[in-house]
N, C-alpha and C positions, 0 to 999 in steps of 0.2 A: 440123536443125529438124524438131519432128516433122509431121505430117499434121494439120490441124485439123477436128474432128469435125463435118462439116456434114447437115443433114438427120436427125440423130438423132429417135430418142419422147421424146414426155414423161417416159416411166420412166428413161430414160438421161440424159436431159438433168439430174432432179430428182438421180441417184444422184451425179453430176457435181459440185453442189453442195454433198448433203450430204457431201460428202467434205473440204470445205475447216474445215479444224482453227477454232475456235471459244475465245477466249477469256474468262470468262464473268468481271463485277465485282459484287458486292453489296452490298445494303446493308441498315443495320436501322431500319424505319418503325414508326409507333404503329398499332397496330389501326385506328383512326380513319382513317386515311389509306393503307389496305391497299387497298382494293377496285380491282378495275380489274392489278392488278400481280399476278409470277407468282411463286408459293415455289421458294425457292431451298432450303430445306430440308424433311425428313420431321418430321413435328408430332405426335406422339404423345398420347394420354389421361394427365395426372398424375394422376388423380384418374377415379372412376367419375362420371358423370352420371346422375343427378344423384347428388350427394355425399352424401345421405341418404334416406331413403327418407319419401313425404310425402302429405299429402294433395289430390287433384285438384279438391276441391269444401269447401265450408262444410258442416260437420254435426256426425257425434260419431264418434268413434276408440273399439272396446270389443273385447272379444275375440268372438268370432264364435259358440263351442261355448255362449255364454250365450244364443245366441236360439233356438237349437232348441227346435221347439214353438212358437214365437210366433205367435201371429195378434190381428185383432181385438177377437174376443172375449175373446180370454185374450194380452193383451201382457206383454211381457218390461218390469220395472221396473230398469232401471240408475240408478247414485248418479254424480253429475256433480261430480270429485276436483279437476280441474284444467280452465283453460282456455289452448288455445296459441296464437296467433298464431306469422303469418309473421314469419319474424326471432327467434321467441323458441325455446329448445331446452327438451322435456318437464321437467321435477324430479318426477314422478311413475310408478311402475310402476302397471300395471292389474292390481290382483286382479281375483276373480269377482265379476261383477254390478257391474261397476264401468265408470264411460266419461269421456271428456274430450272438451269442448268445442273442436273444430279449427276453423280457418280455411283456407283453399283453399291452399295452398304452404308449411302448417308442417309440423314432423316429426312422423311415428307415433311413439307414446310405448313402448318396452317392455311387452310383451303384450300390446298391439292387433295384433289381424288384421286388422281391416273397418273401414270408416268406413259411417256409414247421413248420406243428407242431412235436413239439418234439416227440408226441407218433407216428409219422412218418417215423420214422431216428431209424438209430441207432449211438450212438456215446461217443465218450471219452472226457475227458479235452481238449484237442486237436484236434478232426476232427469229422465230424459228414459226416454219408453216408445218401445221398438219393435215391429213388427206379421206382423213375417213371419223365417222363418229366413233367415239370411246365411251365404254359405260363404265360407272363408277367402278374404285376398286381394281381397277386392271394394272396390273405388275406394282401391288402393293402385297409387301410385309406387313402385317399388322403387328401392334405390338401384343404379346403373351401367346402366338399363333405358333409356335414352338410349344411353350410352355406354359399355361397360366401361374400368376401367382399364387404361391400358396398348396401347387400340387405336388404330390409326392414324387419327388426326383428317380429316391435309388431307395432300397428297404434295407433293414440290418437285414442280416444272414445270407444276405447275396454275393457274390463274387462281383468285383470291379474287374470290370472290362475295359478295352479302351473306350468303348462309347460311354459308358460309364462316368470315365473318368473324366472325359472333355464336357459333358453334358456339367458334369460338380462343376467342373472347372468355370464353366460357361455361365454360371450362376455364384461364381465370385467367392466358393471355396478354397483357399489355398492348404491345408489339413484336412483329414476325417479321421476319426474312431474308426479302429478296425479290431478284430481279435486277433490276437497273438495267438502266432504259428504252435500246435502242440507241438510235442517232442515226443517219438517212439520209439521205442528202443527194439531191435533184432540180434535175436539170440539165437546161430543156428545149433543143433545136436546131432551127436553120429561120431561114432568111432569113425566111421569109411569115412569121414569126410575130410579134403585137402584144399588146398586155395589153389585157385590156376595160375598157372606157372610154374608149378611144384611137378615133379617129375610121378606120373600113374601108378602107383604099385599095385600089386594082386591086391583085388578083392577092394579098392580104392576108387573114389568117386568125386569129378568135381563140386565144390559148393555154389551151385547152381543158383538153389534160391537166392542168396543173398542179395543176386544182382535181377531176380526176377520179381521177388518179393518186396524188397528194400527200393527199387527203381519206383512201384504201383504204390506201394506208402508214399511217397515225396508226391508221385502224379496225384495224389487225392489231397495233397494240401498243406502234410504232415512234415516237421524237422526231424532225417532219420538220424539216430547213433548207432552204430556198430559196436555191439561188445565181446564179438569173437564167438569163439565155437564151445563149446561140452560136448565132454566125452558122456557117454551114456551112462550116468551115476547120479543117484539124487542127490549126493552132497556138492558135485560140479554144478549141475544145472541149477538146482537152489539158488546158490554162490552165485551166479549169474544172473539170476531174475533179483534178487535183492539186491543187489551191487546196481543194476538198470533202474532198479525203484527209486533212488537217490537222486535221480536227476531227466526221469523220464514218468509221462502222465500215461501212456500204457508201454506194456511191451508186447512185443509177438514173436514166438518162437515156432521154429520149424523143424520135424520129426520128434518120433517118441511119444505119439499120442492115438497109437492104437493099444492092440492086445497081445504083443508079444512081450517074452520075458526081458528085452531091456528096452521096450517102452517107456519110459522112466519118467515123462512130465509130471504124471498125473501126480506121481506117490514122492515127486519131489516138493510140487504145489502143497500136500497135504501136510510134509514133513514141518513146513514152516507156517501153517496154519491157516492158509487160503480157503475161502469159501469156492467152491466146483460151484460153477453154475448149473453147465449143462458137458455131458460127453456125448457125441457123433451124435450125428442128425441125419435124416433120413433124406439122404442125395446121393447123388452118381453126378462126378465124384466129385470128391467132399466131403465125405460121411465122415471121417474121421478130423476131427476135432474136437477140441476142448477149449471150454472158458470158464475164467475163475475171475475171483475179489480179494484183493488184499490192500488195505490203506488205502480204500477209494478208487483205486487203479485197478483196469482190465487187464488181466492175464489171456492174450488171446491164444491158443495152443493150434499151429497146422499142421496139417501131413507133410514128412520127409518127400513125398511123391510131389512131384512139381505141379501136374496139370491138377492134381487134387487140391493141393497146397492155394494154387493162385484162384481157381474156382472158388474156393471156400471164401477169398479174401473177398474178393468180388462182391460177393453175394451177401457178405456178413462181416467181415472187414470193414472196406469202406464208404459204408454207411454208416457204421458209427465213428469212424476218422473223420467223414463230412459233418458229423453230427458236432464229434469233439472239435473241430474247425468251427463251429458256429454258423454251422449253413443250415438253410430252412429247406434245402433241397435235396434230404439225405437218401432218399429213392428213387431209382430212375422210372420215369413213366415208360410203360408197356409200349412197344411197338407194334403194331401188327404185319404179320412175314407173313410168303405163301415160303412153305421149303421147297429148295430150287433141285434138290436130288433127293432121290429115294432114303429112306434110313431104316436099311433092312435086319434093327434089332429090337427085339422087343425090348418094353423098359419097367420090368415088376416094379421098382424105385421110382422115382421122380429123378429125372434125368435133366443136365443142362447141354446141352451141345456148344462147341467153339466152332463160331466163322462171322461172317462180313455180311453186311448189307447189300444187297445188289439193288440199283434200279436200272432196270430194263424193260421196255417196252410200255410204258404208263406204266407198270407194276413195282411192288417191292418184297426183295427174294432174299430168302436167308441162304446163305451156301456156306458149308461146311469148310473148314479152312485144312484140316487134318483127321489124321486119326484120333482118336476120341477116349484113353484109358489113361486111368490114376497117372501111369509114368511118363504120359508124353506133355513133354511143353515145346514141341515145334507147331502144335497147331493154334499156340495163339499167338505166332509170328503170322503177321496178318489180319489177327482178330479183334474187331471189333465191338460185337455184341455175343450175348447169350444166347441161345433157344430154348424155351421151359416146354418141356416131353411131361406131360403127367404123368404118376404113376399108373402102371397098371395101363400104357396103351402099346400096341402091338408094332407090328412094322412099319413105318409114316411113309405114305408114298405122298412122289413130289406134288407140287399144288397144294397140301394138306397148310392151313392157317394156323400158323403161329403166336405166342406171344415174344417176342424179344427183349432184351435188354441192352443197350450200347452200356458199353466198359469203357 
C-alpha cells in the first residue's frame, strides 16, 4: 500500500490530476447553438474573406491614373457604364475615363483601383466629376484582407464566442464539432445540514455550498446533478458517490474531509476501494481536501467551510473541469496587482486573498473584497480574482506587487 501524498502545493496537487487519462465524446451542433461550447476541431479559411474584393462605402468605382491633375477648378469628367449593388456581380470592365456606380459591399468591377464617395462628386445619370487626385487602393476591400485562405479560423479546445461564431459563419460553416458538456455530480455532507426554506433548528446550518459550489461548476463549462445530502456515515456517503458514478464523469463533494471523528469522506472513498490521490495541500484556505480515482473518474473532496471550499475549487477544481470540457486554456495567466490596502497578517502557508481588480490612475490594484477565513463566503460577493501571498511572507503593505488570478 503505497504512502498517500498529504500536505503537498498546489502545483503538485494540479500535476496529480492532470495526470488522470481523459476520455473526450463529441458532437456536431448548428452554428446557432455553438456559443458558450468548446471546439473539438481545428477550423481553417475555405475561402479568403472576404471572397471578393468590394466596396466599404456608396460612391463610384474608376481607375485612379484618370484623376491625376484633378481639382476644382479643372475636375476629371468620368462616363457612368454600370451600376452595382450588393448582391449583384460587375458585367462591365472599366476602360479610361470610365466609372460605375457602387453601393457599400458590392464588387470592384475589373480595372477599378479607387472608389471616390458620392458626397465627393458631383454627378448626373450619366457622368460623375471628380475633384482631387486618388491613389490607388483607396476605399478598397481586398479580397482575403479579413482573412486569407487557408488560415486558421478558431482552434479545438477554444470557447466559441460570438465573434467566433460569425467569423465560422462568415466562412460558410453551418455545423462544428464541439465537446460534449461533462457531467458533475455534487454531493453535499453534514448532519447540520438543511435546505433553505426549511425552518433553523439548534445547532443547524443552511446548505450553502450547493448553490455556491454547484453555481462555479456550471460557470466553468460543466452539466451539474444534484444528488442530495449525507449524513456523516461511510455507508451514506459511499451510497452516494457510487449512485453519482452511474451517470456522472466526476463528482465533488462538500464537508468531511478533514481530521475530525465524523470526517467521513476519506474512510468512505477507501471502504469501496478508491485510489486517495492526495489529502490537504498546503493553502490558506483550502488546505483541506481530498482527491481520489475510482473507474477513471475523480472523486474531488472539499471543505464543509465555504470560503475554503470555493478557493480550493478555484484553484484545483476548475481547471481540471476546463480540462474535462476540452479547453486548451485550463490556467489562468498571472496578472500582475499593486495590493491597494495594507494586509497586516503574516502568512507561514501560502495564502490566496479574495477581492477585485481595480484600475485607477494608469495602475492596476488588487483590493480585498472581505474578510479573509475558511468560514467566510461574503467576501467573494464581489470577487473577481485571487491574490497569491507566498508562504512564509510577513505583513504586505499596500503597493506591494502581486500575482493575481481572475475567477
Amino acid at each position: 500500500m503505497h504512502a498517500i501524498p498529504e500536505g503537498i502545493s498546489l502545483e503538485q496537487a494540479r500535476e496529480l490530476l492532470f495526470r488522470i487519462p481523459i476520455s473526450y465524446e463529441t458532437t456536431s451542433v448548428p452554428i446557432s447553438a455553438a456559443c458558450g461550447k468548446i471546439l473539438a476541431s481545428d477550423y481553417y479559411a475555405p475561402c479568403g474573406l472576404p471572397t471578393f474584393s468590394k466596396s466599404p462605402l456608396d460612391g463610384y468605382a474608376f481607375r485612379s491614373c484618370d484623376s491625376v491633375g484633378a481639382s476644382h477648378k479643372h475636375p476629371v469628367a468620368l462616363e457612368i457604364i454600370e451600376e452595382i449593388r450588393a448582391g449583384d456581380y460587375p458585367q462591365k470592365a472599366l476602360g479610361p475615363f470610365q466609372a460605375a456606380k457602387i453601393l457599400t459591399g458590392a464588387p470592384i468591377p475589373v480595372g477599378a483601383d479607387a472608389v471616390v464617395r458620392f458626397e465627393d462628386t458631383a454627378f448626373t445619370p450619366d457622368k460623375v466629376e471628380i475633384f482631387r487626385t486618388y491613389l490607388s487602393d483607396t476605399n478598397i476591400i481586398h479580397e482575403g484582407e479579413d482573412m486569407e485562405k487557408g488560415a486558421l479560423a478558431a482552434s479545438s479546445g477554444t470557447c466559441v464566442t460570438p465573434p467566433t461564431a460569425g467569423l465560422l459563419a462568415s466562412l460558410g460553416f453551418s455545423h462544428i464539432e464541439v465537446y460534449q458538456k461533462p457531467s458533475i455530480a455534487l454531493i453535499s455532507t453534514g448532519n447540520e445540514l438543511i435546505e433553505p426554506g426549511n425552518p433553523l433548528g439548534p445547532g443547524k446550518i443552511y446548505n450553502s455550498n450547493l448553490y455556491t459550489i454547484g453555481s462555479y461548476i456550471e460557470a466553468a463549462g460543466a452539466e451539474l446533478s444534484y444528488t442530495g445530502m449525507a449524513e456523516d456515515r461511510d455507508d451514506a456517503i459511499a451510497s452516494q458517490i457510487l449512485g453519482a458514478m452511474k451517470s456522472s464523469q466526476m463528482i465533488v463533494t462538500t464537508g468531511g474531509v478533514s481530521v475530525g471523528d465524523y470526517d467521513r469522506v476519506r474512510t468512505a472513498l477507501e471502504s469501496f476501494g478508491a485510489e486517495i490521490l492526495f489529502w490537504r495541500i498546503a493553502l490558506k484556505p483550502g488546505a483541506a481536501i481530498l482527491a481520489a480515482l475510482f473507474q477513471g473518474r475523480l472523486i474531488l473532496g472539499l471543505s464543509g467551510n465555504p470560503g475554503s471550499a470555493a478557493t480550493a475549487l478555484h484553484l484545483l477544481g476548475v481547471p481540471y473541469i476546463r480540462k474535462l470540457c476540452g479547453r486548451k486554456d485550463i490556467l489562468p495567466a498571472p496578472v500582475q496587482a499593486l495590493l491597494k490596502e495594507d494586509f497586516n497578517k503574516s502568512s507561514p502557508n501560502r495564502r490566496f486573498l479574495h477581492g477585485k481588480i481595480v484600475y485607477q490612475g494608469g495602475h492596476t490594484y488588487f483590493s480585498r473584497t472581505g474578510h479573509q477565513g475558511n468560514h467566510v463566503i461574503s467576501s467573494f460577493v464581489g470577487c473577481d480574482a485571487l491574490a497569491d501571498i507566498p508562504a512564509g511572507s510577513p505583513k504586505i503593505p499596500a503597493g506591494t506587487m502581486l500575482n493575481t488570478y481572475f475567477i
